[in-house]
BARO-242701 format. One line per field, with one value per residue (C-alpha): residue in three letters; z, y, x; residue number from 1. Coordinates in Angstrom, 1 decimal, decimal comma, always signed. Each point is the difference from the previous one (the first is absolute). Layout:
<nodes>
type: c(Ala ...) .
up: c(Z ...) .
north: c(Y ...) .
east: c(X ...) .
seq: c(NUM ...) .
</nodes>
This chain:
<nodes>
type: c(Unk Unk Unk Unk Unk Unk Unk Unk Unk Unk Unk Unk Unk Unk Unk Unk Unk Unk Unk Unk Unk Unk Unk Unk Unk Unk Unk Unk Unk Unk Unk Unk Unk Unk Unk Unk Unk Unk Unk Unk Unk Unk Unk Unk Unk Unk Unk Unk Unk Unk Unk Unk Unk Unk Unk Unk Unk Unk Unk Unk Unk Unk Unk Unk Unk Unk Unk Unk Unk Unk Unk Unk Unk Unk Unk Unk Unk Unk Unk Unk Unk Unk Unk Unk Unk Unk Unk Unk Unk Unk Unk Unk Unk Unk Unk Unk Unk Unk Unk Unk Unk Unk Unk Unk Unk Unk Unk Unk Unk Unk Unk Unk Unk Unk Unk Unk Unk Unk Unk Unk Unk Unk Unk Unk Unk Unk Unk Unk Unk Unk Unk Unk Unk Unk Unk Unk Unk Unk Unk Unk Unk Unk Unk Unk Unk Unk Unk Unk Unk Unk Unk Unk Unk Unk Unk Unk Unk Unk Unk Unk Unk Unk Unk Unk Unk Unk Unk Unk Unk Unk Unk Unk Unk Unk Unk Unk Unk Unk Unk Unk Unk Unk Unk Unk Unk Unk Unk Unk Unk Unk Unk Unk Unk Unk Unk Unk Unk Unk Unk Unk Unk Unk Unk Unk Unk Unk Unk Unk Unk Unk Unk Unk Unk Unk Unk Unk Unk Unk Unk Unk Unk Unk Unk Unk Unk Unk Unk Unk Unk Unk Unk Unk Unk Unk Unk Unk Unk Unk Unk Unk Unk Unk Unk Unk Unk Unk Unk Unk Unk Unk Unk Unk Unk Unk Unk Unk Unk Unk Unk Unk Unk Unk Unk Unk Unk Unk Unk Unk Unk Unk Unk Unk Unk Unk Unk Unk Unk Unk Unk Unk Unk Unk Unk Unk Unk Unk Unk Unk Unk Unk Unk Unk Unk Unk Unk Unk Unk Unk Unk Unk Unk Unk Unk Unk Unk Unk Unk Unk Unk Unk Unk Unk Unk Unk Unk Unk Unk Unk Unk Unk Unk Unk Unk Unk Unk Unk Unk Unk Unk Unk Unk Unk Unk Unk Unk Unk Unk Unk Unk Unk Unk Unk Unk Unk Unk Unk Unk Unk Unk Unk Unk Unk Unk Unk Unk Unk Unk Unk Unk Unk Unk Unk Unk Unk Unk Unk Unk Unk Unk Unk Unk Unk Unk Unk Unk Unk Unk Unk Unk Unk Unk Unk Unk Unk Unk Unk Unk Unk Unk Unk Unk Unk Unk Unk Unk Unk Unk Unk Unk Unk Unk Unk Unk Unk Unk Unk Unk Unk Unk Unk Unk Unk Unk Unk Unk Unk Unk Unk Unk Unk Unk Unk Unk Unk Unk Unk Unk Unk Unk Unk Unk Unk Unk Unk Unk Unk Unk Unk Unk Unk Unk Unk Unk Unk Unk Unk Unk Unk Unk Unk Unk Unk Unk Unk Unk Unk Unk Unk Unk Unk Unk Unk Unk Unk) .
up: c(-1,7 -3,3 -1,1 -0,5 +4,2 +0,5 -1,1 +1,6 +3,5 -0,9 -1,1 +3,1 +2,5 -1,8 +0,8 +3,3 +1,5 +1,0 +1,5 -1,5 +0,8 -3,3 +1,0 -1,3 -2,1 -3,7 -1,8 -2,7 +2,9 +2,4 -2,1 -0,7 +3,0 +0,7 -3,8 +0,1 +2,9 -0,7 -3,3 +0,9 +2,9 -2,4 -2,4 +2,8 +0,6 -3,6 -0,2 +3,0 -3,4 -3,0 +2,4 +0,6 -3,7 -1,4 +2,1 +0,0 -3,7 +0,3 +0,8 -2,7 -1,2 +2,7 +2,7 -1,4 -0,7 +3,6 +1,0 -2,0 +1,2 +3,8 -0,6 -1,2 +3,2 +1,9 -1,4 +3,0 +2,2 -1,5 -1,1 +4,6 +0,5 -2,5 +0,9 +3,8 -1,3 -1,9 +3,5 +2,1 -2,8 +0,3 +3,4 +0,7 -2,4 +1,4 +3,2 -0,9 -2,5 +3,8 +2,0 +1,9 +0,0 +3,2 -1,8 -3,0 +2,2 +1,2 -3,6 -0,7 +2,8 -0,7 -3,6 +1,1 +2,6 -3,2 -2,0 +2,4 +0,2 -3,0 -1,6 +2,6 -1,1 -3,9 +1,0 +1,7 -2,8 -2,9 +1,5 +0,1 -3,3 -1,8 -2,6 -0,2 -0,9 -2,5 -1,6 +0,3 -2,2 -2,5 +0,7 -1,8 +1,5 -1,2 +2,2 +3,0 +0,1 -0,2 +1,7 +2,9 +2,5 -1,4 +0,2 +3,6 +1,2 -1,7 +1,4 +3,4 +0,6 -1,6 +3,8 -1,7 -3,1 +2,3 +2,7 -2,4 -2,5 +3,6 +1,0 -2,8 -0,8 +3,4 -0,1 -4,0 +1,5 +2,5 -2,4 +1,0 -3,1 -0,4 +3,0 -1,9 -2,9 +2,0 +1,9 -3,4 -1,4 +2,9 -0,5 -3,5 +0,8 +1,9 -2,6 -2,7 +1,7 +1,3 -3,1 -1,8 +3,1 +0,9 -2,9 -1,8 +3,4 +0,7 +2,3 +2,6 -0,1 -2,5 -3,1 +0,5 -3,3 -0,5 +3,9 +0,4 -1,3 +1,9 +2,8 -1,1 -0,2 +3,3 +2,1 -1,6 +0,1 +3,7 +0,7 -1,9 +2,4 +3,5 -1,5 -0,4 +2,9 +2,0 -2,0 +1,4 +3,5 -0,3 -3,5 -1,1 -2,0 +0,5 +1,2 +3,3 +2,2 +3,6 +2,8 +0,9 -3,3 +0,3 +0,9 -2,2 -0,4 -1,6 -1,1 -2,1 -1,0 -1,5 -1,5 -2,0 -1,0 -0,9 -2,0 -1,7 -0,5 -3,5 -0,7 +0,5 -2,1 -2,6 -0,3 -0,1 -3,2 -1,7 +1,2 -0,5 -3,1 -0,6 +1,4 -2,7 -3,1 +1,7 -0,1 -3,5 -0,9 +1,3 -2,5 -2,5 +1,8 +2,4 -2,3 -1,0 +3,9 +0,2 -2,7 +1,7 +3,2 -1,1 -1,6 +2,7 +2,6 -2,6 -0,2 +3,6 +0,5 -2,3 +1,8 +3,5 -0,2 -1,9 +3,3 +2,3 -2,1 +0,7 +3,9 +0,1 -0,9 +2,5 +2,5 -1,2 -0,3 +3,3 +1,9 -2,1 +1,1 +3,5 -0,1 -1,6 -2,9 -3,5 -2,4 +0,6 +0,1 -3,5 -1,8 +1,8 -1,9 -3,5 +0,8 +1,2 -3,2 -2,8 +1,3 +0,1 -3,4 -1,4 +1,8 -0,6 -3,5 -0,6 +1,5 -2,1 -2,9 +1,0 +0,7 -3,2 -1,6 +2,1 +0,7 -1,5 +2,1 +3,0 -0,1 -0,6 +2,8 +1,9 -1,8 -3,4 -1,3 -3,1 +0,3 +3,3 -0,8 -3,0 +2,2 +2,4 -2,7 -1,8 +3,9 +1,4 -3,5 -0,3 +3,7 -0,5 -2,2 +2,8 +2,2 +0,2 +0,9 +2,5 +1,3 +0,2 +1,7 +2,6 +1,7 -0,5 +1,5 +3,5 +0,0 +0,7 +2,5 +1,5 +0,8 +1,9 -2,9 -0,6 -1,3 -3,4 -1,3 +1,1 -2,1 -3,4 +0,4 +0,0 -3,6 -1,6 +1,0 +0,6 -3,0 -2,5 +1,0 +0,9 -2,5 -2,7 +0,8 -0,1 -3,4 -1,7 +1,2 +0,0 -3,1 -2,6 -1,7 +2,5 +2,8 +2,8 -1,7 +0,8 +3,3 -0,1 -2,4 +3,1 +2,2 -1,3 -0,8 +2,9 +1,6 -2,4 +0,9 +3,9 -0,7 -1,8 +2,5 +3,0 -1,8 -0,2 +3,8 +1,6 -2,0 +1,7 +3,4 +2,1 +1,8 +1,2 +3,0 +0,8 +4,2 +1,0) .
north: c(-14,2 +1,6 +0,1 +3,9 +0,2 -2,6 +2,5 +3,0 -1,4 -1,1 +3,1 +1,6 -3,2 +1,3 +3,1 +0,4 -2,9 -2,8 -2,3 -3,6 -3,0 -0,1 -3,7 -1,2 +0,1 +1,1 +1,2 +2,6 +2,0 -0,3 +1,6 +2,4 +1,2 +0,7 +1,4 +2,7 +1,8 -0,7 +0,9 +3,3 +0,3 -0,4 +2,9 +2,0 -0,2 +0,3 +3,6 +1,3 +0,3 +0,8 +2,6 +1,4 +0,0 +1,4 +3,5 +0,2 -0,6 +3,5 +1,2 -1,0 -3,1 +0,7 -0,6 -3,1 -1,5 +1,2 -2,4 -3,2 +0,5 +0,4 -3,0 -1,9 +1,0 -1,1 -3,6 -0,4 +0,9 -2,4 -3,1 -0,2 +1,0 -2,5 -2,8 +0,3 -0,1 -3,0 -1,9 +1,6 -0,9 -3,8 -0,2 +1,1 -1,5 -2,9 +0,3 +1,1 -3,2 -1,6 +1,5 +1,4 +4,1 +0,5 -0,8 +1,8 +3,2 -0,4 -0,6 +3,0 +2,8 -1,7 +1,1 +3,2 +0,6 -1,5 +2,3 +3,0 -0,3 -0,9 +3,2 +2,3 -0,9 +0,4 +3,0 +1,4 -0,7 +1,2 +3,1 +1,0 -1,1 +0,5 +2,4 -2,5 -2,6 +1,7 +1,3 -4,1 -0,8 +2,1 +3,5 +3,5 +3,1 +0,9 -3,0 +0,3 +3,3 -0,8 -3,0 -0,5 +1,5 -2,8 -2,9 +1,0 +0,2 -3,1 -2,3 +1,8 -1,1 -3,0 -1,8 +0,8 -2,0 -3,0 -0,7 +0,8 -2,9 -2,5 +0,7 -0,3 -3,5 -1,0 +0,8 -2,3 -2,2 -0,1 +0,1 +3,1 +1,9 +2,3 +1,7 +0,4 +1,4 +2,3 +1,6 +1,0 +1,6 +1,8 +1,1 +0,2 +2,7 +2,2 -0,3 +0,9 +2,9 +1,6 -0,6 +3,1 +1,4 +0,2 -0,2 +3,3 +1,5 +1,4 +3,5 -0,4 -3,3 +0,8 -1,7 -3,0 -0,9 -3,6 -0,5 +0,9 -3,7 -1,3 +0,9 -0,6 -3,3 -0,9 +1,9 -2,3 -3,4 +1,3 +0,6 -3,0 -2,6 +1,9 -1,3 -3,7 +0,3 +0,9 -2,7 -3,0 +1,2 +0,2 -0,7 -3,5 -2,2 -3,2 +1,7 +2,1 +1,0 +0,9 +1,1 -3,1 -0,5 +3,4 -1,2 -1,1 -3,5 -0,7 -3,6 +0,9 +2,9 -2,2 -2,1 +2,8 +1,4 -3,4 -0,2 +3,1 -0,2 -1,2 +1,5 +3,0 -0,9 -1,2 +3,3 +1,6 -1,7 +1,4 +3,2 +0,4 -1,3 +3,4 +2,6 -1,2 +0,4 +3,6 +0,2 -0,8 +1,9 +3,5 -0,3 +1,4 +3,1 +0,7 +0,4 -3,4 -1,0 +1,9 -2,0 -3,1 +0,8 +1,1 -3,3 -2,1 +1,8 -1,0 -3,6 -0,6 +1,9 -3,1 -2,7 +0,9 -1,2 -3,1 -0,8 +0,2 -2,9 -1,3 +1,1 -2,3 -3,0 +0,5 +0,3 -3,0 -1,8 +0,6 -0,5 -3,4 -1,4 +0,5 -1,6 -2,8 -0,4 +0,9 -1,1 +2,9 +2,0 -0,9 +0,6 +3,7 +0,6 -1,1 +1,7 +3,0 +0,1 -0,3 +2,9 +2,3 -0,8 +0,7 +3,2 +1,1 -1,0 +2,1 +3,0 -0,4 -0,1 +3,6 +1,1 -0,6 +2,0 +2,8 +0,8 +3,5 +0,7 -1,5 +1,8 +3,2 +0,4 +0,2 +2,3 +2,8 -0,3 -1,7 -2,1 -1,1 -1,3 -1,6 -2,2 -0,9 -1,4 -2,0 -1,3 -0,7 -1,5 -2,6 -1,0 -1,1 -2,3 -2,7 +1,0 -3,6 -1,6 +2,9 -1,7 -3,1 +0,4 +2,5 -2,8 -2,7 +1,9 +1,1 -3,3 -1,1 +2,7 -0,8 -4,1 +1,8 -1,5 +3,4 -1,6 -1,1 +2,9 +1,9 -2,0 +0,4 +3,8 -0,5 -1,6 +2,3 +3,6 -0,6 -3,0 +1,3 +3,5 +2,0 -1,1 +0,0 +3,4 +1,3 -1,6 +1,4 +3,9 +0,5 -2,3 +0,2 +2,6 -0,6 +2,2 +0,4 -2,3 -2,9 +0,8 -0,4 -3,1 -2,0 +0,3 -2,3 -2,3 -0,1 -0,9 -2,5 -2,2 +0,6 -1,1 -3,5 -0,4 +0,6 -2,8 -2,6 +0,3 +0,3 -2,9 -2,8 +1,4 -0,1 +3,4 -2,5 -0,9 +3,2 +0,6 +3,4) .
east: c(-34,3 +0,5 +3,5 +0,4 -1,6 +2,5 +2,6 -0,9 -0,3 +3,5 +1,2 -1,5 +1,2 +3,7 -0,1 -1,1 +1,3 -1,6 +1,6 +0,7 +1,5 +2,8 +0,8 -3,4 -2,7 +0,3 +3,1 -1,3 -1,9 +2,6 +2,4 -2,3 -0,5 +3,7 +0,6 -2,3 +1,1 +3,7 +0,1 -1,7 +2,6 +2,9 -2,0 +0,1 +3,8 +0,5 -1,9 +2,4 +2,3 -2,2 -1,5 +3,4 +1,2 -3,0 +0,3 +3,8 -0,3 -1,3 +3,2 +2,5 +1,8 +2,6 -2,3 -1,6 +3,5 +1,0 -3,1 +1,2 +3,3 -0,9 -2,4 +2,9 +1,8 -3,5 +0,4 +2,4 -2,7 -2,8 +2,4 +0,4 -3,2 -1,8 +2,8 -1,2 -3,4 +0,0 +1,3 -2,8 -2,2 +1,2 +0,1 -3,5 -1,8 +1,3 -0,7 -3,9 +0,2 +0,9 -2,9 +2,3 -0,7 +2,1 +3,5 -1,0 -0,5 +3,4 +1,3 -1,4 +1,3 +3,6 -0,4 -0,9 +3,1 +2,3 -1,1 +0,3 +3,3 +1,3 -2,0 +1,4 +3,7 -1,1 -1,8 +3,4 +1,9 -2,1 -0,6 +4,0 +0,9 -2,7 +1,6 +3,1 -2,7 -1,8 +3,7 +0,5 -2,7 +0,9 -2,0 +1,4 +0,5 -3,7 -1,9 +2,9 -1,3 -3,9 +0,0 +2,5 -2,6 -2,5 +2,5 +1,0 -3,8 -1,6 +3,5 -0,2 -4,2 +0,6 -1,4 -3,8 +0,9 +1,7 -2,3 -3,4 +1,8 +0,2 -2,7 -2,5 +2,3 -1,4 -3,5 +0,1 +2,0 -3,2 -2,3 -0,9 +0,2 -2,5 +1,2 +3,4 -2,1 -1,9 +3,6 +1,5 -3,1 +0,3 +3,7 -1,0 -2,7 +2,1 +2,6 -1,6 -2,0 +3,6 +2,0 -1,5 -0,2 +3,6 +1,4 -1,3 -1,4 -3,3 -0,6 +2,3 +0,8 +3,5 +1,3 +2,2 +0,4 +1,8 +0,4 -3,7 -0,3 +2,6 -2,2 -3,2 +1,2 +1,4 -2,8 -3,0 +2,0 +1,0 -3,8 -0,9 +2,2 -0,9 -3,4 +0,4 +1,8 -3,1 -1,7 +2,5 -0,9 -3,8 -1,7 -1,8 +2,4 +2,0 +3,0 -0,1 +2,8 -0,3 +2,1 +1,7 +0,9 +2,9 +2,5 +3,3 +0,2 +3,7 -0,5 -3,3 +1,8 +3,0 -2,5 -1,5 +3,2 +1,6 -3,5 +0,3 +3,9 -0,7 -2,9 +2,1 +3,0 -2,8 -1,6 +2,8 +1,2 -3,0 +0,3 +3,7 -0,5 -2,7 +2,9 +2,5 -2,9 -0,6 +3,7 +0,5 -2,8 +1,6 +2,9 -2,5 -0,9 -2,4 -3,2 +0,3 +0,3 -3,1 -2,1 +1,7 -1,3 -3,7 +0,0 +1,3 -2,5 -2,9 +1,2 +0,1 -3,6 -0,9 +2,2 -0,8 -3,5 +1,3 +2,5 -3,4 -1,3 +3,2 +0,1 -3,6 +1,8 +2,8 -2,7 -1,7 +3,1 +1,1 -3,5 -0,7 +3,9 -0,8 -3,1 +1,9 -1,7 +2,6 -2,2 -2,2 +2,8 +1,1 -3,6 +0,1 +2,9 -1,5 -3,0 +1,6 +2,5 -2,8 -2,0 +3,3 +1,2 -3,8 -0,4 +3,8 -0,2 -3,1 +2,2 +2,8 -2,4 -1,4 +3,7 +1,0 -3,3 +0,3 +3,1 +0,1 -2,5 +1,0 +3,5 -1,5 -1,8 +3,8 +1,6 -0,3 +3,6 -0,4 +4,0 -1,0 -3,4 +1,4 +2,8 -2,9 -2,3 +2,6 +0,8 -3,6 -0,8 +3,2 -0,4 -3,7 +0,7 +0,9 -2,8 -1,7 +3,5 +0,6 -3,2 +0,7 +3,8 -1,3 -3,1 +3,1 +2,4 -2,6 -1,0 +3,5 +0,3 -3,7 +1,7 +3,0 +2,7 +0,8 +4,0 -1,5 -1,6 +3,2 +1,8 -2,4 +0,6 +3,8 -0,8 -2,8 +1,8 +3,2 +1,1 -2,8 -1,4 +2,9 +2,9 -2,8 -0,9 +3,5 +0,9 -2,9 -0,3 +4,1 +0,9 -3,0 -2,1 -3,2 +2,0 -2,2 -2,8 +2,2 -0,5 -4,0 -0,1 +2,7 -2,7 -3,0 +3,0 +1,2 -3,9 -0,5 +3,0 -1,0 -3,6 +1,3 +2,6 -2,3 -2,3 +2,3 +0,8 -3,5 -1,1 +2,9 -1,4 +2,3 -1,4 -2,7 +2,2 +1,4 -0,2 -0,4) .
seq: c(1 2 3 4 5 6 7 8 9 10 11 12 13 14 15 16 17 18 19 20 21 22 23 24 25 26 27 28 29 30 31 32 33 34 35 36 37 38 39 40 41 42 43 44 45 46 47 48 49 50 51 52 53 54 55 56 57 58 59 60 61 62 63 64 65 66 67 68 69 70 71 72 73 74 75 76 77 78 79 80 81 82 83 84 85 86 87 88 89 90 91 92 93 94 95 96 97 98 99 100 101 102 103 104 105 106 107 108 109 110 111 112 113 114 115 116 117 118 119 120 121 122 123 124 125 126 127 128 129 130 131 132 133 134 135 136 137 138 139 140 141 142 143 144 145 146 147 148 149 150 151 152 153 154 155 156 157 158 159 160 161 162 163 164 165 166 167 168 169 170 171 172 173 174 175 176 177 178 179 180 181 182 183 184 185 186 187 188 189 190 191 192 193 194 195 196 197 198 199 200 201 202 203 204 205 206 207 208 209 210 211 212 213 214 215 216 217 218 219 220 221 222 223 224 225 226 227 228 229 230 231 232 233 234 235 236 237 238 239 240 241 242 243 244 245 246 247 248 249 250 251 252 253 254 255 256 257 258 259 260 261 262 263 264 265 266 267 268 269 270 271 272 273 274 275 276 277 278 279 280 281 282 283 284 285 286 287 288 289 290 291 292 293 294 295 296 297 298 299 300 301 302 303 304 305 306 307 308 309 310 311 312 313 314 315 316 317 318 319 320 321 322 323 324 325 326 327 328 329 330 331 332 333 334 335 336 337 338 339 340 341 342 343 344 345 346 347 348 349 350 351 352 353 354 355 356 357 358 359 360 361 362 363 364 365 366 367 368 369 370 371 372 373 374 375 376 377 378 379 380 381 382 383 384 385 386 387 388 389 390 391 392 393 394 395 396 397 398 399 400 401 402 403 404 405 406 407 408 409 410 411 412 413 414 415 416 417 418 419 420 421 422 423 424 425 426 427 428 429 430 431 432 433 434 435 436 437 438 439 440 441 442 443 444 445 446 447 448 449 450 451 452 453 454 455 456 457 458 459 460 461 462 463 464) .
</nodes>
């Protein structure tokens, strides 16, 4: 077969779904096969925020800042959600790398009750204080006063966000992740179709404004995970749960929580580590958070399909330990990181062309567009080594040795990244450009570090 007919068919295997056995046969097509859909998937998720940011940009610099600020707040939300995820991940990718799809089904509805409760009591909390959390992170009377309805909607429906993160992690963790693909272009769809919609108003549907986006938001990813939940009961896959599988099991519930325990703290490091930049950003007023958060929502539109390469390995990693064979766990991971930094690489070439461009299309003030240029432009600059860290770092994650990874983001954002950032934006003449040029720093000594680690092995004989 002609190479280019060899391509489309796997294109078109990718994206509808077929299934595969990831434990054999070639490595290049298996990853492949998972890459395509996932990075799409974690596209998809990414647009939930450009989407967002590019109509409230149409309503001042205090409304985009109130939407970098209430993301900052969000972290919280993500850092549990994506730490649970990464141990439901593990855990059935494990079990399919096992041939056994009955204890992955259970893996998966004790994710699902974790994360049910543990979003109910963040949902609880961020929906009383949500003005004393924005006031917290550094908001002025001007976003308090645009924003606190935002910030009290997105952190009270943050159960969408939660359970859509489990169970998407469950269906890659499968294998399954073209049906993950398919559930946030769904929630994507309905998102971007009520966004205008709610947010400026049409007939008698009235104007929102910036908490017509709040719940434009939480409506599709809410539609989106009532649909893959219908998918676990009765679609085609490797992963199905039935009725004798709902029930709560504690000891597999432990396990997952034990699991995720440090995948949780590891997150968390990271995304702590993105409050306090926010943070230090706001002492220079809230058009320069506003460039920093146009910025940072165009970075992570170009990172989140970079961590789905990285979400293939994890599968592969996980799949190819429980079918006991490590070795082709190992050239997954290779494989897997060349073809990010290539692809990422490219992007941060493009970045760095268009910026102008790019940032324009967010917002007309001329001092905020300037901050986000100078912001997307420095941060691009360690896009290949963003690459490379972010399939070492999953990989870790896909073996269940989630302790070690946990530890390298101790050392990138809180020895290098944080400090670094401080010294430079309060105690030199770059000011809030200090803050941008930590960052690719910071990625670079994560991707060297992570390196050194995968390549002694020792998360070759990690038990989940």
């Amino acid at each position: 077969m002609p190479q280019s007919a060899t391509l489309w068919r796997d294109i078109r295997d990718a994206l509808r779904g077929a299934e595969h056995d990831y434990t054999q046969g070639p490595i290049g097509r298996a990853i492949f096969l998972l890459a395509v859909p996932m990075v799409l998937e974690m596209s998809m998720e990414s647009i939930f925020a450009v989407v967002d940011a590019f109509f409230v940009g149409r309503l001042g610099p205090a409304a985009v800042a109130t939407i970098g600020l209430t993301e900052s707040l969000m972290v919280v939300i993500y850092t549990v959600a994506m730490g649970l995820s990464i141990g439901v991940t593990a855990t059935v990718a494990r079990r399919i790398g096992e041939k056994d799809p009955d204890r992955a089904a259970r893996a998966t509805v004790q994710g699902l009750l974790l994360g049910l409760l543990l979003s109910s009591v963040l949902g609880v909390i961020g929906a009383v204080f949500a003005g004393e959390l924005l006031s917290l992170m550094g908001a002025d009377a001007e976003v308090l006063a645009v924003g606190t309805g935002f910030a009290r909607i997105s952190l009270a429906c943050n159960g969408g966000i939660f359970l859509l993160f489990l169970i998407n992690a469950a269906f890659r963790g499968a294998g399954d992740a073209a049906v993950a693909m398919r559930v946030l272009m769904l929630g994507n769809a309905i998102n971007i179709v009520l966004d205008p919609l709610l947010i400026f108003g049409l007939g008698p549907v009235p104007a929102l404004g910036i908490e017509g986006a709040a719940w434009a938001t939480a409506i599709g990813r809410a539609i989106g995970f009532l649909w893959a939940l219908w998918h676990l009961s009765t679609g085609e896959g490797n992963l199905h749960v039935h009725r004798p599988h709902l029930r709560v099991e504690p000891t597999t519930m432990l396990h997952i929580a034990t699991l995720s325990g440090w995948g949780t703290v590891q997150v968390a490091l990271g995304s702590m580590s993105w409050i306090a930049l926010v943070r230090l950003m706001s002492t220079f007023g809230s058009t320069v958070v506003a460039g920093y958060t146009i910025a940072i929502r165009v970075l992570l539109f170009a990172l989140m399909p970079a961590y789905g390469v990285g979400a293939a390995a994890s599968t592969m990693v996980g799949q190819a330990l429980g079918a006991r064979n490590p070795d082709r766990a190992e050239r997954a991971v290779w494989v897997a990181a060349r073809l990010n930094m290539v692809v990422l690489g490219l992007t941060g070439v493009a970045f760095w062309l268009f910026a102008p461009t790019i940032v324009g299309w967010f917002s007309e003030v001329a001092t905020v567009r300037a901050v986000g240029i100078n912001g997307l432009r420095t941060m691009s600059l360690g896009f290949p080594l963003y690459a490379l860290g972010m399939v070492l770092e999953q990989s870790f994650n896909g073996a269940g040795d989630t302790r070690t990874p946990t530890w390298m983001n101790v050392f990138a954002f809180w020895v290098v990244q944080l400090p670094l950032a401080w010294w430079l934006s309060q105690h030199t003449a770059l000011t809030y450009r200090g803050v941008f040029g930590a960052v690719p720093i910071a990625y670079t000594a994560l991707a060297m570090v992570s390196a050194v680690f995968f390549r002694r092995g020792a998360w070759k004989r990690t038990a989940v």
